[in-house]
Structure formats: structure tokens, C-alpha cells
C-alpha positions in Angstrom: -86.4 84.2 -106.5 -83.1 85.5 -104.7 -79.9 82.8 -104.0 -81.1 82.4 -100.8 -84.8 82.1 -101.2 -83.6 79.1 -103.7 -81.3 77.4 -101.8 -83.9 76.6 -99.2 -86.6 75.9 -101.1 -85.6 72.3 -101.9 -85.3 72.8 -105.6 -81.7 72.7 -105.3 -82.0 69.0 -105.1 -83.3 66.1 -107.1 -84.0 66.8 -111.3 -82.2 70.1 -110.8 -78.9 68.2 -109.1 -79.2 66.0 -112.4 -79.6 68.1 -114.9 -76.7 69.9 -114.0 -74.4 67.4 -112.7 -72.8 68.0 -109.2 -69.8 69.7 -110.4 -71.3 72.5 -112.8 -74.0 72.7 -110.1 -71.2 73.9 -107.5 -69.8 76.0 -110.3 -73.2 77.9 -110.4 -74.1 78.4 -107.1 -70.3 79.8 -106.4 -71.2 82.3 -109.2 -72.4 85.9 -108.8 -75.5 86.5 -109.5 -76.1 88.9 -112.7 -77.0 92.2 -111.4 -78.1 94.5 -114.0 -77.2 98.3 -114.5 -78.2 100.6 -111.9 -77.9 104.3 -110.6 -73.9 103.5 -110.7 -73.9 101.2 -113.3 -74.3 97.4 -112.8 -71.8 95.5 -110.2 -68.5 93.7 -111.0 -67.1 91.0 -109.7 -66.4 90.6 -105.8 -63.3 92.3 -105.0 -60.6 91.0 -102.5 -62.8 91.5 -99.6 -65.9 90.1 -101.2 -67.7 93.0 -102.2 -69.2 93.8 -105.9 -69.1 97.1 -106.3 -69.6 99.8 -109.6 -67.0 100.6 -111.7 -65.2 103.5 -109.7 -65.6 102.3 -106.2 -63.4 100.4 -103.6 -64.1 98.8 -100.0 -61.8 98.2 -97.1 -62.1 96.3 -93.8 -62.4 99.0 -90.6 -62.5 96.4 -88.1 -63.2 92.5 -87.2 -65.6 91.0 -83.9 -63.6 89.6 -81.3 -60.0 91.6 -82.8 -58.4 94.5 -82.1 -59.2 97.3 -84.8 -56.0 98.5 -86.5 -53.7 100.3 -84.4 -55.8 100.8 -81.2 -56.5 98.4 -78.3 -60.3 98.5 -78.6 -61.1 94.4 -79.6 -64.2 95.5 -82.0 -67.5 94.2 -80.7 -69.6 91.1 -81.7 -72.7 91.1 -83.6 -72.2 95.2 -85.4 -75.7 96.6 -86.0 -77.3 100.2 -86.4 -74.5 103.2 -87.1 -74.1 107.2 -87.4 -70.8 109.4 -88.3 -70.0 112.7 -86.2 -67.7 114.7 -87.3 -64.4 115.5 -85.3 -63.0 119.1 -84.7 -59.7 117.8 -86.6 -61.6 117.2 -90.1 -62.1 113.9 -89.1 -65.0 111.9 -88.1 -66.7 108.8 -85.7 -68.6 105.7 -87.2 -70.5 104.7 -84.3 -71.7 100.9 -84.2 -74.2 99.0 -81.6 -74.2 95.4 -80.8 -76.7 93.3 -81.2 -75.5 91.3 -78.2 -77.6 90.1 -74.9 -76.6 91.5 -71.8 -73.3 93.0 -72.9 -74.7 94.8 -76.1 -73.8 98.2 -76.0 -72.0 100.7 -78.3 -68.3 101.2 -79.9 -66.8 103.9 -82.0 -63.8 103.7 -84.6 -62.4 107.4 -84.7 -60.9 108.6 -88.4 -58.2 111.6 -88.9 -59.1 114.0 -91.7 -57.1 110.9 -94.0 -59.4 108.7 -93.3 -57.0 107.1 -91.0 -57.9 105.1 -88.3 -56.5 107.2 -85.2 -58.3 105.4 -82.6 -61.7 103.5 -80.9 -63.4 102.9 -78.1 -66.2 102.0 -75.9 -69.6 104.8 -76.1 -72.0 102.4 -74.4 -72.2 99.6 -71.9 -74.2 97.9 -69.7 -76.6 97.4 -71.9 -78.4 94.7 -74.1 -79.7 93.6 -77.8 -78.3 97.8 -78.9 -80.0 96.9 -82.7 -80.3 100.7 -84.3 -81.1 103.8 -83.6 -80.4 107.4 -85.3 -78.2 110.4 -84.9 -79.0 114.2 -83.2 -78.5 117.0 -84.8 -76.6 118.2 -81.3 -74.5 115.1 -82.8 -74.9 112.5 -80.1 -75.7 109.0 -80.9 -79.4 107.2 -79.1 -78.5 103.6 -79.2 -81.8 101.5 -79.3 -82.6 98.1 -77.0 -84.2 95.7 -78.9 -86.4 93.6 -76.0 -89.6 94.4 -74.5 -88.6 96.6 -71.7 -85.9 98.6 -73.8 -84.6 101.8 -73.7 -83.7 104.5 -76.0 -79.5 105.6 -74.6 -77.9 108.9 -75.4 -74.3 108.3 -76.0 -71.5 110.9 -76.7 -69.7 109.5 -79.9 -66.5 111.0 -78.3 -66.7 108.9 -75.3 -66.2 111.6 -73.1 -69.5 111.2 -71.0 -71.2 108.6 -69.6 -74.4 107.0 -71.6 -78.0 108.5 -70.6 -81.1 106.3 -70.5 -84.6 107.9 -72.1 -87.2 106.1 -70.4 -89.2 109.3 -71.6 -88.9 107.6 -74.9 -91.2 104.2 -74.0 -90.2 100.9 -73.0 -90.2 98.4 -75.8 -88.5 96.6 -78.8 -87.3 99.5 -80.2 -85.4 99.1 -83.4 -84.7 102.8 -85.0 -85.2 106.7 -83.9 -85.0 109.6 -86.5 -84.9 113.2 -85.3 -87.0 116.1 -87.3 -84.6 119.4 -86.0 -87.1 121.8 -87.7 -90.6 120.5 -85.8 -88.7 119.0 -83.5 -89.9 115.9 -83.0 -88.3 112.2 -83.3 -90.1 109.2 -84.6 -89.6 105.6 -83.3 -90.0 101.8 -84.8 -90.7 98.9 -82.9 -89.4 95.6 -83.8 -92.7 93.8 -83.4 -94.9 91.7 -85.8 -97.7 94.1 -84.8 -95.4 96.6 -83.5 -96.6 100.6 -83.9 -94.4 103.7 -85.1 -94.4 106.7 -82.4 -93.7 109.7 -82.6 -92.2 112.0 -79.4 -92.1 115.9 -78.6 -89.6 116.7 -75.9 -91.0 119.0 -73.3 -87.3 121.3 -73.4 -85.9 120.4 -76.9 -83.3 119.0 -77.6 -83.4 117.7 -74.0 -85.1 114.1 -73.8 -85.6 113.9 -70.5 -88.6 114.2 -70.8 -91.8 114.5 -73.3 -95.3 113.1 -74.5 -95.2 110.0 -76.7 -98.0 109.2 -79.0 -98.7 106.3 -81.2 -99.0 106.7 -85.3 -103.3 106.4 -86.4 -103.1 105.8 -90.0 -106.3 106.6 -91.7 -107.3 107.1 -95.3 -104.9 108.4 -97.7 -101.9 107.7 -95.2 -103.4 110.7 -93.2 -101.7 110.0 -89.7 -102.9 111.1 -86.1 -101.2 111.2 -83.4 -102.6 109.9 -79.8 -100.9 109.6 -76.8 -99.7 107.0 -75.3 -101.2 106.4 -71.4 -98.1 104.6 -70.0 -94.9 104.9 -72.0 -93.4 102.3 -69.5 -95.7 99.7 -70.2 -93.0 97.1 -70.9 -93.9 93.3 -71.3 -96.3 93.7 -69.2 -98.4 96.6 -70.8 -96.8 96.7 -74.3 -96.9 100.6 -75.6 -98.2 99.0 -78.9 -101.6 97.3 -77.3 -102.6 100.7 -75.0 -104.1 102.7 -77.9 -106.6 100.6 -79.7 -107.1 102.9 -82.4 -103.3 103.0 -83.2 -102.3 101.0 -86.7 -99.8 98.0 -86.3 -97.1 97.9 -88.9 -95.4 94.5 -89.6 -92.2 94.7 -88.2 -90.6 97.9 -87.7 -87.0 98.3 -88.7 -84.8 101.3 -90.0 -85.6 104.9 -89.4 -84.3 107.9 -90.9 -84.5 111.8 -91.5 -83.8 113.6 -94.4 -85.4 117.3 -95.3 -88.5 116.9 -94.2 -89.1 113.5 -94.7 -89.0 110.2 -92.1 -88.4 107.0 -94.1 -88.8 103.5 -92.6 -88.7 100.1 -93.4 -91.0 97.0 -92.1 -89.2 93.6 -92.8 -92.6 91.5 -92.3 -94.2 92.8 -96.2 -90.6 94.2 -97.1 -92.0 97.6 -97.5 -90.1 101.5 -97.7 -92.4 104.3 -96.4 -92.4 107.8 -96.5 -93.8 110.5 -93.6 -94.5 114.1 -95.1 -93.2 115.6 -91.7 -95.3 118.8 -93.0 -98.6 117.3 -93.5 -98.4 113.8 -91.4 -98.8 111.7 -94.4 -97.3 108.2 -94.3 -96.7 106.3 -98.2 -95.5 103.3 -99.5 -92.4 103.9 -101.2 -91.9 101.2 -102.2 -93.4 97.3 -102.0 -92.2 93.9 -102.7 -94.8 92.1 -103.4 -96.0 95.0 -106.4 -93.1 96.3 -107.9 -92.3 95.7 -111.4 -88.8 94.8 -109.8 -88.3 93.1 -106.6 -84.9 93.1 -106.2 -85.1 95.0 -102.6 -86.1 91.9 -99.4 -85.4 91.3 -96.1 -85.6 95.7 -95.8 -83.9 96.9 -92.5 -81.1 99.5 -91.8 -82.2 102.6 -94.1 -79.9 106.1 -94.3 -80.4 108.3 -97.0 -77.5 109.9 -99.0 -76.6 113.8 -99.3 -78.6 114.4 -102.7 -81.7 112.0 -101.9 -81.0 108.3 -102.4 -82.6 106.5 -100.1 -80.0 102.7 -99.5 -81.7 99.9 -97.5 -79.4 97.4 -96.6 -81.0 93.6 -96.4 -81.0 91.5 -94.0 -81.0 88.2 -96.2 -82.2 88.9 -99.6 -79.1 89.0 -101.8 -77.1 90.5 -99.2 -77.2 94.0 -101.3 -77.5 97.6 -100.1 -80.1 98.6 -102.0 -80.8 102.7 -103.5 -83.8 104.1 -104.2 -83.9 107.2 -106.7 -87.1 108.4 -108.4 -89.1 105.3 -107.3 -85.8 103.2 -109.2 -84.6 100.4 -107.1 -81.1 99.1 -108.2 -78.4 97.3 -106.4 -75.6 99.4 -104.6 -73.3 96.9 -103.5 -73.6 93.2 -102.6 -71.5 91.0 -99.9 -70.8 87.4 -101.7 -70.5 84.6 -99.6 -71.9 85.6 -96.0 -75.7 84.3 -96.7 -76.1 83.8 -92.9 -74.8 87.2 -92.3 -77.3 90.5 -92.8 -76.4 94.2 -93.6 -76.4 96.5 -90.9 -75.3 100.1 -89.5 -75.5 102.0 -93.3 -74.2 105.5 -92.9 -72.0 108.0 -94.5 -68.8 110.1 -93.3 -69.6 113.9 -93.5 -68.6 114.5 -96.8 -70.9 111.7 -98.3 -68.2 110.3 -100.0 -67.6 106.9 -97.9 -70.7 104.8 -96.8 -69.9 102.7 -93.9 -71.6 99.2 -93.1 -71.4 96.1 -91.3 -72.0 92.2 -92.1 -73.6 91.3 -88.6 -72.3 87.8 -88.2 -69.9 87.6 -91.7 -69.1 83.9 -93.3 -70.4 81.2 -92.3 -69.3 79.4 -89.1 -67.4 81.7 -87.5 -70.7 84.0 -86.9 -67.6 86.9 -86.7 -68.7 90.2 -88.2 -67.1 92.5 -90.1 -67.2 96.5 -90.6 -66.4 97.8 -94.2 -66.1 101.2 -96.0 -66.8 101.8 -99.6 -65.4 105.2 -101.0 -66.1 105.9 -104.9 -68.4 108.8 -106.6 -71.1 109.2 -104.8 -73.9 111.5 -106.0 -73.5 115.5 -105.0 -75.8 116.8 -102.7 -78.9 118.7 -103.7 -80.0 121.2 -101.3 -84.0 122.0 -100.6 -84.6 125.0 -99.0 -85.4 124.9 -95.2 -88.8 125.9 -94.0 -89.4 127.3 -90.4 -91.6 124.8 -87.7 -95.4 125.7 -87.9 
């Protein structure tokens, strides 16, 4: 049972409250919570900006809601959710950032020099609402997601030199995530639903989006996944894309998305489950499962990215407030934010030399609802290369 998990449950009342006493009561729940050894070693204590971190590593804030980020005049946007880096023709790079915001969600980018400096940000994105995730190109533009029932998929230049495009090609729904396969070029798609489907799209003039066919994930025996369309991509609240293809399988809550040689792996928060899609042979897996594994550290699964040799990191939104790796089928704790239990993880994503992960606490401590944008650098894993195979 995580903090969190406890806290509400009641038992932190009553015979427990006695036995302790009220003082070494507060004294316990103000502790960490031991975290065991993982891929990095186990986590020390929470460093001046809250975060427990390995031996080796170190964070610092990149920017604050509702203030301007460090020498620029861009005031950093409420609510910070799903994220991407490009790189910059300097050596630098951009950490894109939605925001999970009705009505005046959109997008923001905080531009580093080749330092890691912060050299400026910006506006990508606005006009929109409730921009939750979404996922990179490999033509490196950014497609911000809407998270409500008639939501679009937005391409956004991370420079913010041109003006946002909407995909309605993509569907009209709760989308949460989109991941983009550049060798069968196709992308995949969550929807934040309790019985919401995973799609996949082929564009009719890759990489153009403009326009395409969009089909609806048929999960059969063994994970063995076909693909039919979907009638009226469109459908809205009205006709919901998930409830047009009665064949199609519902998965409980779709939430991160993410490509990594060959492989799409998302997350559904309702059974706090990782999967895996073969790209190659259509296979869908459970990488991992709450409710069965031997150690169930990983809850509240969302944002997913996958780092340059492998790891798969899941941030949590609630759970211990950890970003989660998975290596091997290991689960271990990457990182953990102390003190922001209201708050969840979101926006994971490393600069282009994998050797800073950026991330965000949506709403940070608790009441100012104010979130907060971090980077950790330290020693990440090397990258491990697999060799690329041509589209069949």
C-alpha cells in the first residue's frame, strides 16, 4: 500500500493515531518512504527542490505556472502535461510542454543553448483546450493532443515559427497520446476513456497528415491485433470513434504513448497496466501489470518515454509520485517528487543526448495547485543501437 493509498484509507486514524502518538505519527508520515535499490541504485534523500534522486544525479527548476521562466518574458503556463525535445541548429534543444487547461490549453516551449542554458520560450500553441499529451515526428514537429470528446490532434512547430495545424484526419475524441512508427509509417493513438480504444492511422502522403484512414485496434488471441476502419473519424460526442466498430477491444483508460525501434508502448491507468505492440507482427503484450507483479511499485501509469538504450520510465500520476523504469521486465524507482501528493507526473522526455530527462509536477504542493517543470541530469544508460529494418 503506497503513502497515498494509506492516507485515504482511514487507517491513519483511530488505534494507529494511538499507538504512535500524534507527534512520532507526523514524524512518519513527513518521512521518505524506503525505496530499495534499483537500475541506478536506491534513492536518497529529497534534495533542495524536493526530488530523491540516485547517487550521481541532480535536478533543477526550468520554470514555475503563472511566472516568467528565467530570463525571458514568457509567464510558464498552468497545469504542464505531455512533452518532447527537438533539437536546435545551435547544439541546443526545445522541451515542449502542453497544458492541461480548458479553453486556453495550448502549448509552450522553453529553448536551451548548447549549455543547457535557458536562451529563451514561447508560445507553440493556442486557442486550444485540455492539450494533455501527445508525441513527437520524426520531421521534428510536436502534435499536441485535446483531451475532450470532440478533440483534435495539432501540429505545432517547436520553434514557433509557424502557426499550429489541426488533424481532424486524426479522429475526434479524448485523445491522450500519439506515437509515430517512421519505418511503416504509421502513428498510433490512445483515448482517455474508461472504455476508450487504441487506433492506429496511415497518412495517405506521409509524413503529411492531412489526411489518411483511421482504424480501430481488434485484439484477438495471443495479443494478435487487426486493424478495421473506422466509418466516421469525426464522430465526436455524438458518434464516439470508440462505439462505431463493435468488434474493436476497449482498453481501460488510455494514457501515454511512445515509439522506440520497432515497438509502441502504452499505458492504461484504469488496471495500471504497460503494453507492448510488435510494430512488425501487430502483437499487443502486457508488459507489465499491477495487480500480478511480484512488485507493484509502478500505479496511477500515464506519461511513458523510453530512454536511448531501452528503458522504458512511466511517470505516475498519484502512486508515490515516482517515475518509474522498466529494464528486462525490472521495475524500480527512477526518481520520486516528496511532498506534492495532489500533484501527478507529467511530460517525461529526454534532451538529444539522453543525458537530461525533463518532467513536470502538473499542479506541484498543495494549495497553490502551481506546477512546476524540472530537469534531472546524471548518468544515464548509453544507448544500444538495433539495426533498422526496411517497411514491408
Amino acid at each position: 500500500m503506497d503513502r497515498r493509498t494509506f492516507l485515504r484509507s482511514g487507517l491513519a486514524t483511530g488505534v494507529v493515531t494511538a499507538a504512535l502518538g500524534h507527534g512520532l505519527w507526523q514524524q512518519a508520515l513527513a518521512a521518505p518512504r524506503p525505496t530499495g535499490g534499483g537500475a541506478y541504485g536506491p534513492l536518497g534523500a529529497p534534495d533542495a527542490n524536493g526530488i530523491r534522486l540516485p547517487a550521481g544525479f541532480c535536478s533543477r527548476v526550468v520554470a514555475t505556472s503563472g511566472s516568467l521562466v528565467p530570463g525571458t518574458a514568457y509567464p510558464w503556463h498552468s497545469a504542464p502535461d505531455g512533452g518532447a525535445t527537438f533539437g536546435r541548429p545551435d547544439g541546443g534543444w526545445t522541451y515542449v510542454s502542453n497544458s492541461e487547461v480548458p479553453a486556453v490549453g495550448g502549448a509552450g516551449a522553453v529553448a536551451f543553448g548548447p549549455d543547457g542554458a535557458i536562451v529563451d520560450a514561447y508560445r507553440i500553441l493556442v486557442g486550444t483546450s485540455v492539450n494533455c499529451a501527445g508525441g513527437p515526428t520524426p520531421w521534428a514537429t510536436w502534435l499536441s493532443c485535446e483531451e475532450h470528446d470532440a478533440g483534435l490532434v495539432w501540429e505545432c512547430d517547436p520553434g514557433g515559427r509557424r502557426v499550429a495545424t489541426p488533424l481532424p484526419a486524426l479522429g475526434a475524441f479524448k485523445h491522450e497520446a500519439v506515437a509515430v512508427d517512421p519505418l511503416r509509417r504509421h502513428l498510433y493513438l490512445t483515448e482517455d476513456q474508461p472504455d476508450g480504444r487504441f487506433y492506429r492511422f496511415t497518412p495517405t502522403a506521409y509524413p503529411s497528415l492531412a489526411a489518411g484512414r483511421l482504424e480501430v485496434a481488434a485484439v484477438g488471441a495471443g495479443g494478435a491485433v487487426t486493424w478495421l476502419a473506422v466509418p466516421q473519424p469525426q464522430g465526436g460526442a455524438l458518434d464516439p470513434t470508440r462505439r462505431q466498430v463493435p468488434g474493436s477491444t476497449a482498453l481501460k483508460g488510455g494514457e501515454g504513448c511512445w515509439y522506440h525501434q520497432g515497438t509502441v508502448y502504452l499505458t492504461t491507468k484504469g488496471d495500471n497496466r504497460v503494453w507492448a505492440l510488435d510494430t512488425t507482427t501487430s502483437v499487443l503484450t502486457v508488459v507489465y501489470d499491477a495487480a500480478s507483479s511480484p512488485t507493484p511499485i509502478l500505479t496511477g501509469v500515464d506519461n511513458v518515454t523510453v530512454a536511448q538504450n531501452g528503458d522504458v520510465l512511466v511517470a505516475e500520476d498519484g502512486g508515490d509520485m515516482q517515475v518509474c523504469l522498466l529494464r528486462s521486465g525490472v521495475v524500480s524507482p527512477l526518481l520520486q517528487v516528496v511532498g506534492q501528493d495532489g500533484s501527478e507526473i507529467t511530460g517525461p522526455a529526454f534532451d538529444p543526448s539522453g543525458s537530461r530527462l525533463y518532467f513536470s509536477s502538473q499542479r506541484g504542493p498543495a494549495p497553490s495547485g502551481t506546477g512546476i517543470t524540472y530537469e534531472v541530469s546524471g548518468p544515464f544508460a548509453a544507448p544500444t543501437r538495433r539495426k533498422r529494418t526496411a517497411p514491408r
